[in-house]
Structures are given as structure tokens and as C-alpha cells.
C-alpha positions as CSV (number, residue, x, y, z in Angstrom):
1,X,-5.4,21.7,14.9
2,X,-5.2,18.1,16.4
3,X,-2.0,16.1,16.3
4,X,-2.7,13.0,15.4
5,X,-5.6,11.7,13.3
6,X,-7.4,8.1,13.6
7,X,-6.0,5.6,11.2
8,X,-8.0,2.5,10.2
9,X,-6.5,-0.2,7.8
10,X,-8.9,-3.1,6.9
11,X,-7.8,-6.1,4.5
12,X,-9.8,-8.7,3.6
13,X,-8.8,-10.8,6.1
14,X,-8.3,-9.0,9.0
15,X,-7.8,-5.2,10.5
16,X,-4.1,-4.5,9.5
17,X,-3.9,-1.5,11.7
18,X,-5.6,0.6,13.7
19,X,-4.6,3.3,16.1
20,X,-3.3,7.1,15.8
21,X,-1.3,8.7,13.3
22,X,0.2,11.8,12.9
23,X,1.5,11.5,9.1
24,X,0.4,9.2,6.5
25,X,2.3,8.5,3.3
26,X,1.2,5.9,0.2
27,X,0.6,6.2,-3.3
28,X,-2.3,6.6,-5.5
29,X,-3.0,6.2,-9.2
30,X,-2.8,9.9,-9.4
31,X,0.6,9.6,-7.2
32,X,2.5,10.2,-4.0
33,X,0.0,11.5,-1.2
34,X,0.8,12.9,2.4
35,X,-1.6,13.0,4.7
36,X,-1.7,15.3,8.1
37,X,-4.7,15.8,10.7
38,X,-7.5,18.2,9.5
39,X,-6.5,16.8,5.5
40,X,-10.2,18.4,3.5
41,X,-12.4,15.2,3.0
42,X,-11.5,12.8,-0.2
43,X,-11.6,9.3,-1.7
44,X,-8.9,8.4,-3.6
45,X,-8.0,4.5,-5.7
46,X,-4.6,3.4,-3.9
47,X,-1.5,1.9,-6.7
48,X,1.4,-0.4,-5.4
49,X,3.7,1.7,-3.0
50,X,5.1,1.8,0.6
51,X,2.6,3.1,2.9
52,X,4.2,4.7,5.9
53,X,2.8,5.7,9.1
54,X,4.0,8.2,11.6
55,X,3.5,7.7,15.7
56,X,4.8,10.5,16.7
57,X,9.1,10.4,15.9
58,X,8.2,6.3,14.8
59,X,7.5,5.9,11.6
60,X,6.5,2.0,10.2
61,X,6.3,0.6,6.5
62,X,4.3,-1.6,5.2
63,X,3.5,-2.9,1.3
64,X,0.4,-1.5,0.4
65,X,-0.5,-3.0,-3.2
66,X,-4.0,-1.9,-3.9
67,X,-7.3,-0.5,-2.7
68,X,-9.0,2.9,-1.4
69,X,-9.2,5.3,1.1
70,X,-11.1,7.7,2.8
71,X,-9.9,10.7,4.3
72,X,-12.2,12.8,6.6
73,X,-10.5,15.7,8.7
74,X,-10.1,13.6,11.7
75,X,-9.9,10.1,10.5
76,X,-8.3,8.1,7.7
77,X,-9.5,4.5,6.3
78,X,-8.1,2.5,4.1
79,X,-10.2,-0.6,2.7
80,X,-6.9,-2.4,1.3
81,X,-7.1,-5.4,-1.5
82,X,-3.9,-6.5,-0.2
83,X,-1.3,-4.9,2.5
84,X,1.7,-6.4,4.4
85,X,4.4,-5.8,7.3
86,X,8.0,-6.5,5.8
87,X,8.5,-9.9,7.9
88,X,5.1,-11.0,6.8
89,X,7.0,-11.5,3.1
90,X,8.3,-14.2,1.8
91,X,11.1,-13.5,-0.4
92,X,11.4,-16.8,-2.6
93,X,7.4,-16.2,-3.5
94,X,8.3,-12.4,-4.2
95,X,10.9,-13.6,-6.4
96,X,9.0,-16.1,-8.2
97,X,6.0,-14.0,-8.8
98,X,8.4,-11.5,-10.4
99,X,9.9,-13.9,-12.7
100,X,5.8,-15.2,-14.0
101,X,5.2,-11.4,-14.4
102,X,8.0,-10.7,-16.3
103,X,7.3,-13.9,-18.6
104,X,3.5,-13.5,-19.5
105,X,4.9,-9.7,-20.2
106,X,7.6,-10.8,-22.6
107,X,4.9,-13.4,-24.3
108,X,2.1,-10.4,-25.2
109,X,-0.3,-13.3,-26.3
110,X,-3.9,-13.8,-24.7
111,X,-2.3,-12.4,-21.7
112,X,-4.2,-8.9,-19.9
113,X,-0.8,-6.5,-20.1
114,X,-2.4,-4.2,-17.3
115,X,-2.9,-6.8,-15.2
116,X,0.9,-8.4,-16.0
117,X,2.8,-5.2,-15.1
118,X,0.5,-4.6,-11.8
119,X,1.8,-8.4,-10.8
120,X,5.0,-7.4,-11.5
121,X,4.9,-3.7,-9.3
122,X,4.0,-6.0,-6.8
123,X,6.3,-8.5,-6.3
124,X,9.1,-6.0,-7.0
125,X,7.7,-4.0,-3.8
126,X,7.5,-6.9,-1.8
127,X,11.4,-7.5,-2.8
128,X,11.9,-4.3,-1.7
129,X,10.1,-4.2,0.9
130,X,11.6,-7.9,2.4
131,X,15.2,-6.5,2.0
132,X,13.9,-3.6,4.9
């Protein structure tokens, strides 16, 4: 059984991460995932969660708000919509968005409520994710 697996992060704008892993942690529609070398081959849709990565005894955080992944026996990637390190945050915009989610919620009219309360998972995991 190898140690460590080949993790791959790509976001729209650039790679996020790449390098080897030897845990993976971040949510999924159908919930909390953990990921170890030799993991059997799936795709999956990722939901708004920490994603955590494990070097070895090092483990980083990041926001990971949507997109999918691949996960082959030896390698991992995920194709991410959006994904960010803690200092990469900016609180006061995390904030606000929370406060425009929160409002088009409490109106109910014209407005998508799926896509309303996914705004508003967001910006309250970037909070949380800023206070790190």
C-alpha cells in the first residue's frame, strides 16, 4: 500500500495545489468523505466544506465551495468551481455576501432559493474559514 497519493486541485483560474497527500478530507452532496491511497476509483459532485489535506503529520485547510473530483487508486483531482486558502479571504466581502444571502432568502419572491442558501453556505464558510 503506498503512503501518499497524488493530489491535483485545479480552479478556474489557476492550479490551487498540487503535490502528495497522504489523507484527504472535503464534503460532498452525499456528505463527509476521507480519502487514503489505494481509495476504489469514483467521481463524486463536491458541496461547500473545509477541504483538508494531510503531508504527512501537516495538515492544511482550505474553502472548498463547489465542484468534482476524481478519485483513482493512486491519484486524486479535484476540478473546483471555486477554492481558497484562509488569508486569501476577505472578511468584510464574506460578511456582506452573507447579509445579500440572508435577505433574497427572507424575501422568497422571483428569487432561486437553492441557489440563495448555497450563497449563503458559502460566505458563512469563508467566515469561518478567515477566523482560522
Amino acid at each position: 500500500m503506498a503512503d501518499n497519493m497524488k493530489l491535483k486541485i485545479v480552479a478556474p483560474e489557476r492550479i490551487f495545489y498540487e503535490g502528495d497527500s497522504s489523507f484527504l478530507e472535503f464534503t460532498t452532496t452525499e456528505g463527509d468523505m476521507g480519502i487514503y491511497p489505494n481509495h476504489i476509483p469514483l467521481t463524486a459532485i463536491i458541496a461547500p466544506g473545509i477541504l483538508r489535506i494531510y503531508e504527512g503529520d501537516n495538515v492544511r485547510e482550505a474553502a472548498l465551495h463547489s465542484g468534482f473530483v476524481q478519485i483513482l487508486q493512486d491519484s486524486v483531482t479535484i476540478l473546483a468551481e471555486s477554492v481558497e486558502w484562509p488569508d486569501e479571504i476577505d472578511k468584510n466581502r464574506a460578511k456582506e455576501a452573507e447579509v445579500r444571502a440572508k435577505r433574497r432568502i427572507d424575501e422568497e419572491s422571483g428569487i432561486d432559493l437553492d441557489r440563495a442558501e448555497l450563497a449563503l453556505k458559502r460566505a458563512l464558510l469563508r467566515q469561518r474559514m478567515a477566523r482560522m
